[in-house]
N, CA, C and O of each residue as an XYZ file, in Angstrom:
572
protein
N       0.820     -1.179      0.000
C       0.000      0.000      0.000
C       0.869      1.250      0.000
O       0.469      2.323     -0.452
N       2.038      1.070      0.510
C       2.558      2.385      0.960
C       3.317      2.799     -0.573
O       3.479      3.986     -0.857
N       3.711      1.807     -1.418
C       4.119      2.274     -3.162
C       2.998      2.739     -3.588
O       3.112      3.666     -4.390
N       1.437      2.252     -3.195
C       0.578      3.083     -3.824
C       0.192      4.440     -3.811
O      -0.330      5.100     -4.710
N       0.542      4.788     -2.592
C       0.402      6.221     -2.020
C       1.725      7.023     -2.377
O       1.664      8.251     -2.425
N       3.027      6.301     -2.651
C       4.147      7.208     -2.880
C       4.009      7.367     -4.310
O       4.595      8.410     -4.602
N       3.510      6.824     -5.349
C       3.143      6.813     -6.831
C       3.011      8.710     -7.090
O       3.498      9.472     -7.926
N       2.070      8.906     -5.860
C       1.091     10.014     -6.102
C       2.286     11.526     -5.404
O       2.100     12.738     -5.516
N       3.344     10.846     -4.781
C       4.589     11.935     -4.465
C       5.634     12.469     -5.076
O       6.638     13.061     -4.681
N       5.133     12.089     -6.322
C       5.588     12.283     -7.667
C       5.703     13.818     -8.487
O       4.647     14.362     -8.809
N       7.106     14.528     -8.829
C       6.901     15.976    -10.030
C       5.853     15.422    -10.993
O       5.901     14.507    -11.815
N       4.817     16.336    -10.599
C       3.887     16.315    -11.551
C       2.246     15.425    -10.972
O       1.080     15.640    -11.301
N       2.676     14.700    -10.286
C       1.372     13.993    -10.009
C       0.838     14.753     -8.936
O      -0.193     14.093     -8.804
N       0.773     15.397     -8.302
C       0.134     16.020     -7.417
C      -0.925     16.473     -7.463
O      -1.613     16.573     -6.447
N      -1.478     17.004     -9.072
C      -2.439     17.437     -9.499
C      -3.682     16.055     -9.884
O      -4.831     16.304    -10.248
N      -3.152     14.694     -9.712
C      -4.152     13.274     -9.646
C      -4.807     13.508     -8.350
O      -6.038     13.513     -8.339
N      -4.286     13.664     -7.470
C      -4.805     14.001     -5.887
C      -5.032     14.816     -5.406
O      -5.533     14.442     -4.346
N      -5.011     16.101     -5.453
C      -5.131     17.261     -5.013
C      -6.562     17.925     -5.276
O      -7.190     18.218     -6.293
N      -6.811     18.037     -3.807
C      -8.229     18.421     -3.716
C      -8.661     19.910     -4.379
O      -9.539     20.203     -5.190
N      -7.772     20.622     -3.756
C      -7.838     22.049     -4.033
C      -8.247     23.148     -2.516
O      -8.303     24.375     -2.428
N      -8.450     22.162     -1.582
C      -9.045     22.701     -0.273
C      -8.559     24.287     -0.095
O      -7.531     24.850     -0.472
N      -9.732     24.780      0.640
C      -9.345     26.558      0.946
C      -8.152     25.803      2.633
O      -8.244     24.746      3.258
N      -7.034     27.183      2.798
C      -6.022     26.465      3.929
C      -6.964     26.444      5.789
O      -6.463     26.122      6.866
N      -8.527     26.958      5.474
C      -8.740     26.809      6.984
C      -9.325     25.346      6.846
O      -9.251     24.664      7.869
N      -9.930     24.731      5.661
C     -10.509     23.417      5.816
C      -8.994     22.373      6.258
O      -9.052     21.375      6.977
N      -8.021     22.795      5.768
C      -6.640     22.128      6.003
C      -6.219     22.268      7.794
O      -5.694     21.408      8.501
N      -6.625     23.533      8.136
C      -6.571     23.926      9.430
C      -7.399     22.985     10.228
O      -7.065     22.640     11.361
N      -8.731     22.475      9.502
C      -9.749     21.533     10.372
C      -9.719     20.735     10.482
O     -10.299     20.148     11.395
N      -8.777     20.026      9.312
C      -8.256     18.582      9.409
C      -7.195     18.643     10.537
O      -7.205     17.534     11.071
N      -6.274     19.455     11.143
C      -5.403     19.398     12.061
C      -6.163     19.715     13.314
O      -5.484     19.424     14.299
N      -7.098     20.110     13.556
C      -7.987     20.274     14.853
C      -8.633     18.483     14.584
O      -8.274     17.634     15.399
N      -9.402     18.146     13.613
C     -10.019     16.964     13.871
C      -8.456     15.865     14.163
O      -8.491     14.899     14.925
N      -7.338     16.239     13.470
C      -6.298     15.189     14.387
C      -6.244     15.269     15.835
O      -6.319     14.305     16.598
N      -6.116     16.422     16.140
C      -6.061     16.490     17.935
C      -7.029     16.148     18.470
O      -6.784     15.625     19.557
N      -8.164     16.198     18.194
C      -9.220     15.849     18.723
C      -9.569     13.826     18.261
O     -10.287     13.027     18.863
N      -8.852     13.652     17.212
C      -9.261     11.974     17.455
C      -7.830     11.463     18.360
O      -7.601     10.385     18.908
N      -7.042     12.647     18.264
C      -5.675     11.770     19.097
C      -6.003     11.890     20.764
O      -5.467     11.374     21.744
N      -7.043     12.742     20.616
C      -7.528     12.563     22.474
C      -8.870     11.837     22.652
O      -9.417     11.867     23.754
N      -9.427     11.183     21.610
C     -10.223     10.714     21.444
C      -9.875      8.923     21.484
O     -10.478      8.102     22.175
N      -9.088      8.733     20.827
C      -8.230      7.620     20.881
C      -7.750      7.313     22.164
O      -8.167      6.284     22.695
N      -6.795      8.161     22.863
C      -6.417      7.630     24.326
C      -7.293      7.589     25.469
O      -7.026      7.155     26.589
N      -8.767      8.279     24.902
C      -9.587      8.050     25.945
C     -10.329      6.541     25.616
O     -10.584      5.792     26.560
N     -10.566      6.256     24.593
C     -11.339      5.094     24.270
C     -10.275      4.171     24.713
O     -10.510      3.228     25.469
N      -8.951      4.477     24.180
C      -7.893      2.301     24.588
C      -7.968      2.861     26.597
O      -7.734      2.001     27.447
N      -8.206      3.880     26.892
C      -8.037      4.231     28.492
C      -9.290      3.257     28.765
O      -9.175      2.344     29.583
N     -10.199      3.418     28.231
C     -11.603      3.117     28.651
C     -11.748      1.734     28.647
O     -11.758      1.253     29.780
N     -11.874      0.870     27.650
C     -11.300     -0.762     27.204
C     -10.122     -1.467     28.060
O     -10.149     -2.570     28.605
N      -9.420     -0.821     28.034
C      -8.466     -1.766     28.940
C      -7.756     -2.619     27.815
O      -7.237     -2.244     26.764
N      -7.900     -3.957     28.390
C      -7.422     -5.478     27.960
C      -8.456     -5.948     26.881
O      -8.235     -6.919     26.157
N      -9.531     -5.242     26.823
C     -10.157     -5.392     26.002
C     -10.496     -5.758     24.361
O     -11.289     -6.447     23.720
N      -9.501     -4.947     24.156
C      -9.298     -5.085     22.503
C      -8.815     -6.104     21.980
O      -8.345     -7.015     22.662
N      -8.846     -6.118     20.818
C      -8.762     -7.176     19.872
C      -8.257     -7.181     18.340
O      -8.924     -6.388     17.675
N      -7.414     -7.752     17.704
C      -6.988     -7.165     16.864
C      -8.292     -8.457     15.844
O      -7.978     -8.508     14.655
N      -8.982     -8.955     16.042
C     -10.066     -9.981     15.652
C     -11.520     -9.705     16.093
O     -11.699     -8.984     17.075
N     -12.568    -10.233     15.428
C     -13.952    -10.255     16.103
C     -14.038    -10.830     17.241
O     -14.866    -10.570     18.115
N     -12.948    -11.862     17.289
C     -13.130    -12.751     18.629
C     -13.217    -11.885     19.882
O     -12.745    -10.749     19.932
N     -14.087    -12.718     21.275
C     -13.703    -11.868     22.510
C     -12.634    -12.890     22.701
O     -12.264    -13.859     22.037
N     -12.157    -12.201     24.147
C     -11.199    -13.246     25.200
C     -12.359    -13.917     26.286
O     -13.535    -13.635     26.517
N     -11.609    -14.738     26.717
C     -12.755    -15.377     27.539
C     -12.798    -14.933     28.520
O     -13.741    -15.370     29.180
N     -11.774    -13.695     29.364
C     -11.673    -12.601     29.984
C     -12.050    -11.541     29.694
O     -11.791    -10.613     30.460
N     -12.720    -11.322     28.612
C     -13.390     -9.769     28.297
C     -14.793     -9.490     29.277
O     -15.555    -10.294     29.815
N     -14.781     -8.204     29.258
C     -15.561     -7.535     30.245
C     -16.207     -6.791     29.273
O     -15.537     -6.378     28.326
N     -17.406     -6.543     29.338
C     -18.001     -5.625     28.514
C     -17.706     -4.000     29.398
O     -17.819     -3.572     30.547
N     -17.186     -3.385     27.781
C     -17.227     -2.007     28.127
C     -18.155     -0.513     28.174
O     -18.524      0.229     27.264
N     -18.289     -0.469     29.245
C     -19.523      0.371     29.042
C     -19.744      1.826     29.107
O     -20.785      2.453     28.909
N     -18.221      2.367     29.513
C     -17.872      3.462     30.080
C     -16.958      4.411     29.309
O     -16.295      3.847     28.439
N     -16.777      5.698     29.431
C     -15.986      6.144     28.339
C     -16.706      6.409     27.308
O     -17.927      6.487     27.446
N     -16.226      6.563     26.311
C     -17.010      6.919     25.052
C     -17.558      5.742     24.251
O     -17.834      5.678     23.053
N     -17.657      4.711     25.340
C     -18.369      2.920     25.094
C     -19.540      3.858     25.828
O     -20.445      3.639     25.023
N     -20.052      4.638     26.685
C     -21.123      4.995     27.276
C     -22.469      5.391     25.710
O     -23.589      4.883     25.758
N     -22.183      6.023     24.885
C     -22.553      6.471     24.167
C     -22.357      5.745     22.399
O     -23.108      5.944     21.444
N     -21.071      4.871     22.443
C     -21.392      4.141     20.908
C     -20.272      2.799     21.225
O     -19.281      2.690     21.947
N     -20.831      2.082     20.497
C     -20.729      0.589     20.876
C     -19.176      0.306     20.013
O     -18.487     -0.592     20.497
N     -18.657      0.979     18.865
C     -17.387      0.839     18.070
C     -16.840      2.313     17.777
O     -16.790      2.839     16.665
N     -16.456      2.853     18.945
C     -15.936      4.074     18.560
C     -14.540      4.282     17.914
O     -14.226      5.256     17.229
N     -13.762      3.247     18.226
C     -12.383      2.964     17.444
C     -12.532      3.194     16.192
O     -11.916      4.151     15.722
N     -13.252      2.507     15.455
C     -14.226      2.488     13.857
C     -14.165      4.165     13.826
O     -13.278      4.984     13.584
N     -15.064      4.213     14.065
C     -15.370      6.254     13.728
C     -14.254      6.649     14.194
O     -13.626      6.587     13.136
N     -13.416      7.051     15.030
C     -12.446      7.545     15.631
C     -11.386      7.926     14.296
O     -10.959      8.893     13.664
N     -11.271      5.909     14.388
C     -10.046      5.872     13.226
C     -10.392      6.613     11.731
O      -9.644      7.188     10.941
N     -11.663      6.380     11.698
C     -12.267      7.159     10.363
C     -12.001      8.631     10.332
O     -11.555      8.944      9.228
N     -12.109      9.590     11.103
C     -12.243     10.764     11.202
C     -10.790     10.948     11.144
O     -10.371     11.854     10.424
N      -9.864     10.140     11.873
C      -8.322     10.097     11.640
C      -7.967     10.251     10.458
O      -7.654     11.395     10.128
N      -7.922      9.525      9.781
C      -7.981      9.072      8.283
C      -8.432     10.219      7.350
O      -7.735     10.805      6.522
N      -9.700     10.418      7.636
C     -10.342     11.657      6.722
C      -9.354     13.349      6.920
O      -9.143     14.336      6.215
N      -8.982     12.876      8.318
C      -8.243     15.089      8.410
C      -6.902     14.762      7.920
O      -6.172     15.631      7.445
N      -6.552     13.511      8.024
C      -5.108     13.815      7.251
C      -5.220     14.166      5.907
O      -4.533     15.116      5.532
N      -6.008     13.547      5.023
C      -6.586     14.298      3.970
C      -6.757     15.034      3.732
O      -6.191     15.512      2.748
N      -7.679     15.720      4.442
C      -7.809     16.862      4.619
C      -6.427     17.916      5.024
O      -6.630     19.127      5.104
N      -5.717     17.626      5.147
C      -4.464     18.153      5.937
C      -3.604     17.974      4.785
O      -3.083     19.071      4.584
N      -3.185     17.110      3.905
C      -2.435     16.595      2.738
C      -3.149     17.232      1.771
O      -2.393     17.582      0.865
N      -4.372     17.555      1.561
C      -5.168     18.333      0.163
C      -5.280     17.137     -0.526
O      -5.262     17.202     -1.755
N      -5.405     15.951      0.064
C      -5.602     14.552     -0.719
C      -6.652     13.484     -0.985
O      -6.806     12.399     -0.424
N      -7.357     14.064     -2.002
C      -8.696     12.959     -1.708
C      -8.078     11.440     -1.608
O      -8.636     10.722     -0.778
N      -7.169     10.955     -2.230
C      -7.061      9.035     -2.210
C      -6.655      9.315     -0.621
O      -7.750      9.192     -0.073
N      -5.815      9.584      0.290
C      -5.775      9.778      1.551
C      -6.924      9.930      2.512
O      -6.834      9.481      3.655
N      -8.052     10.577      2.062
C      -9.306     10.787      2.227
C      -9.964      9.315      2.133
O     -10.381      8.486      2.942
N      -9.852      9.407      0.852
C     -10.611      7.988      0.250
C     -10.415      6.569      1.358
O     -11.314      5.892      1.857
N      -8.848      6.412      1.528
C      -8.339      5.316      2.131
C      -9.257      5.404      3.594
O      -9.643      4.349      4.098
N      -9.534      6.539      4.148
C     -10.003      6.433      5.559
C     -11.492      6.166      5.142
O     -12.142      5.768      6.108
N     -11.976      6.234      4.376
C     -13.645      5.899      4.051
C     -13.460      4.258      3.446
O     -14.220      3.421      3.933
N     -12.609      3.874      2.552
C     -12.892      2.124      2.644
C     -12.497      1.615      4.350
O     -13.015      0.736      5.038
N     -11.443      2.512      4.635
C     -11.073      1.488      6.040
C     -12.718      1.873      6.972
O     -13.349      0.934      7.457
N     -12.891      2.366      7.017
C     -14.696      2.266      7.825
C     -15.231      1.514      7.032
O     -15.272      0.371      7.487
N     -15.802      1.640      5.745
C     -16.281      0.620      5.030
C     -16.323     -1.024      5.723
O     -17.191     -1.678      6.301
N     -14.735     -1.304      5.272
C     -14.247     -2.788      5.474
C     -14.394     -3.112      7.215
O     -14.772     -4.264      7.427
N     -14.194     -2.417      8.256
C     -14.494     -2.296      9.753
C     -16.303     -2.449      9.726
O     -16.744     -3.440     10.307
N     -17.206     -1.597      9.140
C     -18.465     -1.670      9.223
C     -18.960     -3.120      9.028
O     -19.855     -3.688      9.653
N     -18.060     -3.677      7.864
C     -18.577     -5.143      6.950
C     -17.977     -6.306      8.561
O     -18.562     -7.381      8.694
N     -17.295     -6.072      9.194
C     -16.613     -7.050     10.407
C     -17.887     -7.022     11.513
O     -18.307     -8.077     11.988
N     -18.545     -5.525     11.931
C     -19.285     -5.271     12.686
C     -20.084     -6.392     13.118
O     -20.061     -6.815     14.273
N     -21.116     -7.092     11.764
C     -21.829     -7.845     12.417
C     -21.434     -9.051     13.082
O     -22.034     -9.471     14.072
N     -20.309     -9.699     12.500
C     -19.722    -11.201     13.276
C     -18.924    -10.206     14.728
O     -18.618    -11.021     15.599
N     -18.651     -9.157     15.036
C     -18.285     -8.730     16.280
C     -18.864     -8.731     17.161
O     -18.481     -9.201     18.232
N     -20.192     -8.088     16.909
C     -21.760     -7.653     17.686
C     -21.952     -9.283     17.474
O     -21.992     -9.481     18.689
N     -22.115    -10.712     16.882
C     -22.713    -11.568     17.142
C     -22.144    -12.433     18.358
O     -22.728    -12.953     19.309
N     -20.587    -12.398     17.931
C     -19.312    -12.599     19.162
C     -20.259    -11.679     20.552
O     -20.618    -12.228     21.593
N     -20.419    -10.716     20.325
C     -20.561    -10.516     21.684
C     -22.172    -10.901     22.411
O     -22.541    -11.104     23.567
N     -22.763    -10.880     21.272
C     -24.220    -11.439     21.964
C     -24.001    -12.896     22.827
O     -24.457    -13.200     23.929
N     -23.067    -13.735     21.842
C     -22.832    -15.209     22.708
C     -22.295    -14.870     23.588
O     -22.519    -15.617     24.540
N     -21.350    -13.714     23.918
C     -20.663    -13.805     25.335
C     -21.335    -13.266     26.391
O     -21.098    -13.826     27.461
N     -22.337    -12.071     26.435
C     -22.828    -11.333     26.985
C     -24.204    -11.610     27.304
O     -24.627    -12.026     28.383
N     -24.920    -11.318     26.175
C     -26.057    -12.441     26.165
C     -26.935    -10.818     25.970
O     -26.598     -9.818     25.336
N     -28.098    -11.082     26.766
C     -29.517     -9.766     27.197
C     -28.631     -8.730     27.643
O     -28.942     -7.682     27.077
N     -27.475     -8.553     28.564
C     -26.496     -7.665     29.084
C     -26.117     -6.939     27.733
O     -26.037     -5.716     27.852
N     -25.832     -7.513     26.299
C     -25.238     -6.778     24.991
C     -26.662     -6.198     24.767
O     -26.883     -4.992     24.871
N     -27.731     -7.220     24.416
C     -28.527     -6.785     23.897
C     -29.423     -5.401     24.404
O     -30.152     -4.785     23.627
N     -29.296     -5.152     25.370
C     -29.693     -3.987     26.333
C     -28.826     -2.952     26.037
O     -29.191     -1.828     25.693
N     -27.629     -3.335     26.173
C     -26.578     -2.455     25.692
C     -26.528     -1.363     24.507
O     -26.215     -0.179     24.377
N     -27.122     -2.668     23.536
C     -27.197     -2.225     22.361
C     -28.525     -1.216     21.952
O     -28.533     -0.509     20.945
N     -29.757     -1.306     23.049
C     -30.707     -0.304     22.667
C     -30.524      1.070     22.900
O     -31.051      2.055     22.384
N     -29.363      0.899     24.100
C     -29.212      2.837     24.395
C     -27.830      2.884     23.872
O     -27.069      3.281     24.755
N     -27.206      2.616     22.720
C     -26.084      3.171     21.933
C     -26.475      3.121     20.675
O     -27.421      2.417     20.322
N     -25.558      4.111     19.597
C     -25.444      3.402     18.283
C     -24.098      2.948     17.978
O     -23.132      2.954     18.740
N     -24.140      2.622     16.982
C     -23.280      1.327     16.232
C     -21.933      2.216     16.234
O     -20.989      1.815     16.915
N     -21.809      3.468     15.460
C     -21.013      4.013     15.042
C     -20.913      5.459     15.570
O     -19.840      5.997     15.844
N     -22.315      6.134     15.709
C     -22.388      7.661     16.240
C     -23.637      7.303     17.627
O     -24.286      6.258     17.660
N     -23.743      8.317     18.580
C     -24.428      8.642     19.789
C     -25.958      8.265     18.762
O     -26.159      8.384     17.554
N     -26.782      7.809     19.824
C     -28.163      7.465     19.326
C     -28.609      8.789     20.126
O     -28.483      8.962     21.338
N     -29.074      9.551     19.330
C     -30.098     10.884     19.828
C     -31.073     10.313     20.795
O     -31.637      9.219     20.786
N     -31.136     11.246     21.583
C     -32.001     11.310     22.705
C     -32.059     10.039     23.924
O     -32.956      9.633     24.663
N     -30.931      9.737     23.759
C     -31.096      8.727     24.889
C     -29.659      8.847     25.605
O     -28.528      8.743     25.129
N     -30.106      9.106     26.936
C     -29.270      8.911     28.319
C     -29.124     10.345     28.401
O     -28.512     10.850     29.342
């Protein structure tokens, strides 16, 4: 992947990728970095031992409920997405852009064998869980 992205660091290619952004939308992509890079250490703060580089749980996992798990059930997913999108934004690079919208994509498509992993582990405890969050963003009006 990383020859695919240096292709584009090329005299002359700059203009294949280049968004054209005005420099405060470039400015917003560097506020949305600080803000997912404190967004990030609050969520792995929140999880613990938790994570997983797989759908699988551990047979020691604890459901997380706290933190910015209070409000959405895969915030890593969005987190990392919004990551992804301001560097783009920050580079003037839609394929940089682009790359952070398949990686949510391909994370969204894992979602359901994750959420099913956790129904077997958790049981009515997920499923409860799951009525006062959303998947990816805060479910309006609840809590």
């Amino acid at each position: 992947m990383a020859e695919s992205i240096c292709i584009f660091d090329q005299p002359g290619m700059d203009g294949l990728v280049k968004i054209g952004l005005p420099e405060w939308v470039r400015w917003l992509g560097i506020g949305m970095a600080i803000v997912s890079d404190v967004l990030l250490y609050w969520l792995f703060s929140s999880i613990g031992s938790g994570i997983s580089p797989t759908s699988a749980t551990r047979r020691e996992h604890k459901l997380s409920t706290s933190g910015p798990y209070r409000w959405v059930r895969h915030p890593l997913y969005t987190v990392g997405s919004m990551l992804f999108i301001s560097f783009g934004m920050m580079a003037d690079n839609w394929f940089v852009a682009a790359l952070g919208i398949l990686a949510f994509i391909a994370m969204a498509k894992r979602t359901p064998q994750e959420e099913a992993n956790l129904i077997e582990k958790f049981g009515d405890e997920y499923r409860e869980y799951m009525k006062h969050t959303g998947r990816f963003l805060p479910k309006l009006g609840n809590r």
